[in-house]
N, C-alpha and C positions, 0 to 999 in steps of 0.2 A: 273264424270261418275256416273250413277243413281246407286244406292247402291245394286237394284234388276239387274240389267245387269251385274255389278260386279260380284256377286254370279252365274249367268248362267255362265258366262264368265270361272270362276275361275271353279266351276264344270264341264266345257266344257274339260276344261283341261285335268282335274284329269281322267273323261272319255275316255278322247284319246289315255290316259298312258294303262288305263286299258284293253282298246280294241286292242293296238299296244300288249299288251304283253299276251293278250289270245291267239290273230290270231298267233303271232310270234312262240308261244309255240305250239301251233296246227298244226302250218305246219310240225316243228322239230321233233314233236314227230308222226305224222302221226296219229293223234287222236282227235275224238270230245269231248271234256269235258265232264262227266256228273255231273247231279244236283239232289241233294238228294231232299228227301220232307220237309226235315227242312231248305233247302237252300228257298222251295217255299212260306214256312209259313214263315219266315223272310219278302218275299219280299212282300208278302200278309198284313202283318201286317203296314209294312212300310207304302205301298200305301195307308190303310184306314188310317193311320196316318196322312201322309201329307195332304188327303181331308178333314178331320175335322180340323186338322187348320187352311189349307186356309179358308177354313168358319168359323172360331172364330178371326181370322184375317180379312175380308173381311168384317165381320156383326156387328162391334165394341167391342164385347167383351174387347178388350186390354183397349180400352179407359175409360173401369170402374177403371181400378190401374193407369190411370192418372188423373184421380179427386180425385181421395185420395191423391195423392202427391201435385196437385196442389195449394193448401193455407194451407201444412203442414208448423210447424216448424222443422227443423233438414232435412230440405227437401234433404239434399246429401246422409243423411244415412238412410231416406225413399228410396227415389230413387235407391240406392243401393241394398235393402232388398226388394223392389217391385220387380227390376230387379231378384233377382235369383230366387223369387218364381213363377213367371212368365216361367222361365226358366227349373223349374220342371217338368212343364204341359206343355208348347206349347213350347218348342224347346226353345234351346240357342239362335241361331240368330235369330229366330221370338219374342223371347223377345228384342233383340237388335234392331231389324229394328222397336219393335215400341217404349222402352223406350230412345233413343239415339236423337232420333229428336225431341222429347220433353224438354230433359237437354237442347239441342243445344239453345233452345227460352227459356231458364228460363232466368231472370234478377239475373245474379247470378256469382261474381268470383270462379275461379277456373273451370270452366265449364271443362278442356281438363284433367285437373284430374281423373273431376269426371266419364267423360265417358270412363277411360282407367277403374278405379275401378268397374265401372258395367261392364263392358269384365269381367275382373277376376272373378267376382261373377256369373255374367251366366255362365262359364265357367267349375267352383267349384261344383254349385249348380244342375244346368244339371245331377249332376254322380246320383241325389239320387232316380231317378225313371228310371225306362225302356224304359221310353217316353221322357227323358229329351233330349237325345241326339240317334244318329244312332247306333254309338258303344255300349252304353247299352243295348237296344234293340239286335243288334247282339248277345251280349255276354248272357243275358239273355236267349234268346231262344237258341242258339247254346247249354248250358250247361246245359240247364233244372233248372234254378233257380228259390227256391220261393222266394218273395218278401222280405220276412225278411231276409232273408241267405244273397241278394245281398246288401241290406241296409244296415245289420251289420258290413260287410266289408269293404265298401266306408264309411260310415258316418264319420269314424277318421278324412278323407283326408277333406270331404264339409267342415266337424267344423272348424279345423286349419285353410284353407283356406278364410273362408268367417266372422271368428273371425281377422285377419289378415287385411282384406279388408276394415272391416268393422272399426278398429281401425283406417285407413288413413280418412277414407270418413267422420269417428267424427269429423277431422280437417277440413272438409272444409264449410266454411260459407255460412250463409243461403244468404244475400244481399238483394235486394228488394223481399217484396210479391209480387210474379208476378198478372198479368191479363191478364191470359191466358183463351183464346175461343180454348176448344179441340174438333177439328173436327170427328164428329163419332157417332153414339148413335146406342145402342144397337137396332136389331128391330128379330121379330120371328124368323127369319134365324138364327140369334145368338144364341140364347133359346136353339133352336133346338140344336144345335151344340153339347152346352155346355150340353144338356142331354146326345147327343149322345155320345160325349166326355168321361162323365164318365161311362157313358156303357160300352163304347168299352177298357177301363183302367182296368173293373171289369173283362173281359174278357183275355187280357192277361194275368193278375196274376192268370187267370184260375180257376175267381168264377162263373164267366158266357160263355158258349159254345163260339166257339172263331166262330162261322159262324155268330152272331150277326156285326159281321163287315159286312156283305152284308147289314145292313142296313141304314148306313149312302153313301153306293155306291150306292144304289140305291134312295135316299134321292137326292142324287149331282146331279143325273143325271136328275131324274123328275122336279127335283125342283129349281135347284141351278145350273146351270153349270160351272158358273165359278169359283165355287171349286175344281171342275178337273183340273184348269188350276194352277195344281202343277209342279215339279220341276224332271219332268221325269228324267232328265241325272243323280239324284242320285239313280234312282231305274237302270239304265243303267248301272250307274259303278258298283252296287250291283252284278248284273248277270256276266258282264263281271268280276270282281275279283273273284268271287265265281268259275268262268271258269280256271281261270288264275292260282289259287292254287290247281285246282282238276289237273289239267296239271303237275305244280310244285311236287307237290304228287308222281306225277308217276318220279320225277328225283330225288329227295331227299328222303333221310330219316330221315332227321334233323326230332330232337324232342328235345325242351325246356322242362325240366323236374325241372332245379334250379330256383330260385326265382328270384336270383339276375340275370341270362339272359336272363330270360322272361322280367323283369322290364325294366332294363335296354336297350334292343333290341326295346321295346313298346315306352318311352321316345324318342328314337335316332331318331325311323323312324318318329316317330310322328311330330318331329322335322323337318322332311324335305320333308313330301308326308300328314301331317296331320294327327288327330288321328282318323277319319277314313278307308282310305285307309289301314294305318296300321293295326287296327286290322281287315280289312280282309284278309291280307296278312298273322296274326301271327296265328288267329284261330284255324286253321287247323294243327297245329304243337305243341301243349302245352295244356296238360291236367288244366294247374295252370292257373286258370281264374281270382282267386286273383289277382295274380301279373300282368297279362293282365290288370284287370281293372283298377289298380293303374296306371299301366304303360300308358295305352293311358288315362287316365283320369289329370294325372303328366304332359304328352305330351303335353296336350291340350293350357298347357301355356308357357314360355318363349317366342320361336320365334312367330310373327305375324302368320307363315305358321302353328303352331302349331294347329289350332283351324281354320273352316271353320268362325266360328263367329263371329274372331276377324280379321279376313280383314273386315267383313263388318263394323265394327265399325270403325275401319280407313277407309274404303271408303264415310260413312257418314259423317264422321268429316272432312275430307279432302275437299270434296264435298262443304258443309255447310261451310267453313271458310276459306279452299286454305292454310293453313297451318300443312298440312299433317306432313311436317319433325320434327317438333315441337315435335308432336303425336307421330312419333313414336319411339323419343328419348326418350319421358316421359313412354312411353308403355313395352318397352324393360325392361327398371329400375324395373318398378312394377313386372313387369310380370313375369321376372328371378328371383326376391325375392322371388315370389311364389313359381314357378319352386322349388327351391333349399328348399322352405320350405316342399315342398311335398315330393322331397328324403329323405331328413332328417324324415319326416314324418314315411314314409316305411320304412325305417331300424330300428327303433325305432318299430314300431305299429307291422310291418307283418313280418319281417326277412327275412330271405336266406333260410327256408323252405320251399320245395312244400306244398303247398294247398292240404288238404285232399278233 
């Protein structure tokens, strides 16, 4: 299965959870949901998000950190270290869907290692910016964070994590210099992107007016269309969750106030609905963002379902080799190591205090 139908596929899903259980709660409770203005400037944000990657995605950008890799030496633990920084700026899994098919053609043992290690590190690496991932974003704007507040707190868990990763990925050998032709070259549309890119990043951290995002929508639209053609069903389940817990709201009064239930509860679900889903389900219920963000950002690894990122890397590798069970023997191993290094992490780093 194509790796990009995969991810429709698997988001279709997660959508349908979320639209069955706003409608469901809407009928019961005899109420329309409301949506705050920070629920709108999340999904405002999202959207010029997802258009300026499909156009740094689309226009080759990615393909500049696969010529740096391509006649490196140590190329497992370049590859790996391309990977999460990649995953800082343009999303986890848009790091994955393009450094993963490139390992997959390297001349090189160890290849199903190596692509379980670059999961883990976009995974890890993704926590350290706003833009890395959905749930950052979320949690960033829901709480009014500045950039250094949410850096200072996650950076313990990326270090550990991707010091961890990066000690397996030493092990694995270089094998032939490939000669590789990487398809793609950068052209104006890219340029563009990558300006607007960092424009709209200086905007969120709220150095620059955040309506500067009109300019890369209207950028897409004149010029470029088919950077529109992004990944609507996750701006869908955005609204539909955001629907789903203003409902919930009105039946509970659960509040997450300890560390260790915020953590723990962000882990669990993360574990079985992703760590997005999850933190739009916990948001609304716990003042303690810390431990949110640990929690879904801890969440995001063990199980495959932890992390939207990390089916697409098993569906690449699977795809690419028909040896998916292999992958996801070796996946689980790595993956739960980490898992268990990140609680260990949090109890040690953050405690069983609330978050001031």
């Amino acid at each position: 299965m194509d790796e990009r139908l995969s991810r429709s596929l698997t988001g279709n899903f997660v959508l349908l959870l979320a639209i069955v259980g706003v409608v469901s709660t809407s009928l019961i409770l005899r109420r329309l949901p409301s949506y705050s203005v920070l629920d709108a400037q999340v999904l405002v944000i999202l959207f010029v998000f997802l258009v300026i990657v499909r156009g740094l995605e689309t226009h080759g950008i990615v393909y500049v950190a696969a010529r740096i890799v391509q006649n490196h030496s140590h190329r497992g633990l370049v590859m790996v270290l391309v990977t999460a920084v990649l995953s800082m700026f343009i999303t986890n899994d848009v790091a994955l869907l393009a450094v993963v098919p490139l390992t997959l053609r390297l001349d090189m043992p160890k290849k199903r290692e190596l692509v379980v290690y670059e999961t883990i590190a976009a995974n890890a690496a993704s926590v350290l910016t706003p833009f890395g991932n959905p749930q950052n974003l979320l949690i960033f704007c829901f709480y009014n964070l500045s950039l250094l507040t949410m850096l200072l707190a996650i950076v313990p868990f990326a270090a550990i994590e991707l010091l961890l990763v990066l000690i397996w990925a030493a092990r694995v050998p270089d094998g032939i210099v490939p000669n590789l032709r990487v398809s793609g070259a950068v052209d104006r549309y890219g340029l563009t992107y990558a300006v607007l890119f960092v424009l709209f990043c200086l905007a969120v951290v709220r150095v620059l007016p955040l309506w500067v995002g009109i300019v890369p929508l209207c950028y897409a639209a004149f010029f470029d269309r088919e950077s529109l053609r992004i990944d609507y069903s996750l701006l869908l389940t955005f609204v539909a969750f955001f629907g789903f817990t203003d409902n919930m709201m009105q039946v509970f009064t659960l509040q997450l106030n300890c560390s260790f239930d915020v953590f723990c509860s962000a882990v669990i679900l993360s574990q079985i609905v992703s760590n997005v889903p999850a933190t739009l389900l916990l948001v609304d219920f716990t003042s303690d963002w810390a431990a949110l963000l640990w929690g879904v950002s801890v969440g995001g690894l063990g199980g495959l379902f932890g992390s939207m990122a990390s089916i697409i890397s098993y569906q690449i590798y699977n795809r690419t080799t028909g040896d998916g069970h292999a992958y996801l023997k070796q996946f689980h191993i790595y993956s739960l190591l980490a898992l268990l290094a990140g609680v260990v992490a949090f109890f040690l780093i953050v405690g069983l205090c609330p978050s001031s």
